[in-house]
C-alpha positions in Angstrom: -7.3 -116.1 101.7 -6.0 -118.7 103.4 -2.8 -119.5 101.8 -0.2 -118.6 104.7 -1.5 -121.4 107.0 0.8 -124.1 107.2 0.1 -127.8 108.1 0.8 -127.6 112.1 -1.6 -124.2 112.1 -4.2 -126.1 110.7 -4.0 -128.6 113.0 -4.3 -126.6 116.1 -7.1 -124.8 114.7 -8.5 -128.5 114.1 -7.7 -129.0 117.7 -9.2 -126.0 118.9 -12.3 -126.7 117.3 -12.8 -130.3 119.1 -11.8 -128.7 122.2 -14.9 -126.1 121.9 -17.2 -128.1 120.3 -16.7 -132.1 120.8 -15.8 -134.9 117.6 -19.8 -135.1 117.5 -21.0 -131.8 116.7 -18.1 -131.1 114.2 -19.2 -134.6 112.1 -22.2 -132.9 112.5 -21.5 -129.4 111.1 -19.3 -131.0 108.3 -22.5 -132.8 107.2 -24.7 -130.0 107.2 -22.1 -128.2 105.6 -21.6 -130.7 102.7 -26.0 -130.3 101.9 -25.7 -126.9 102.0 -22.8 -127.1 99.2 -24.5 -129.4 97.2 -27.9 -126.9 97.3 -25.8 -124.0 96.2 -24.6 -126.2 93.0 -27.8 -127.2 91.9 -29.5 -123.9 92.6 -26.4 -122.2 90.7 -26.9 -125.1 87.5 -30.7 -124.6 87.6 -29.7 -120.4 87.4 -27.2 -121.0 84.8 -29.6 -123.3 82.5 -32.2 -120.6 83.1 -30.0 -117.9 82.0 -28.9 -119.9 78.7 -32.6 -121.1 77.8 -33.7 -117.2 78.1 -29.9 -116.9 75.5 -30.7 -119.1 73.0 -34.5 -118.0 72.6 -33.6 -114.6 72.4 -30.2 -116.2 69.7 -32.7 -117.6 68.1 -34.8 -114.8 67.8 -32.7 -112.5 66.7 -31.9 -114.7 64.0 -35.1 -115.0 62.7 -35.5 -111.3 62.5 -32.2 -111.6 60.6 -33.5 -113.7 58.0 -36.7 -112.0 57.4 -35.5 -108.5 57.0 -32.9 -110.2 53.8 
């Protein structure tokens, strides 16, 4: 996406973005921005450890069946 920007665009943008907003607000966005990330990881672990717990009952009931129908 953004693999075309170079060093010096990044820094303008950078610039830009003080310019608009002020060095307080940014700091401020960047740490609202850094608790969001860190919900989306634990709400994506908590899905993922939700959707393997609901994997290995049904594994392990399918196995079951398995060995009962020999």
């Amino acid at each position: 996406m953004f693999k075309n920007l170079g060093s010096s665009e990044i820094i303008i943008i950078l610039l830009i973005l003080v310019v608009l907003f002020g060095s307080s607000k940014i700091s401020e966005m960047a740490k609202d921005l850094g608790k969001t990330s860190r919900e989306l990881k634990k709400v994506k672990k908590e899905y993922e450890d939700a959707l393997s717990d609901t994997g290995e009952t049904k594994n392990k009931k399918t196995n079951d069946e398995t060995k009962g129908g020999a």
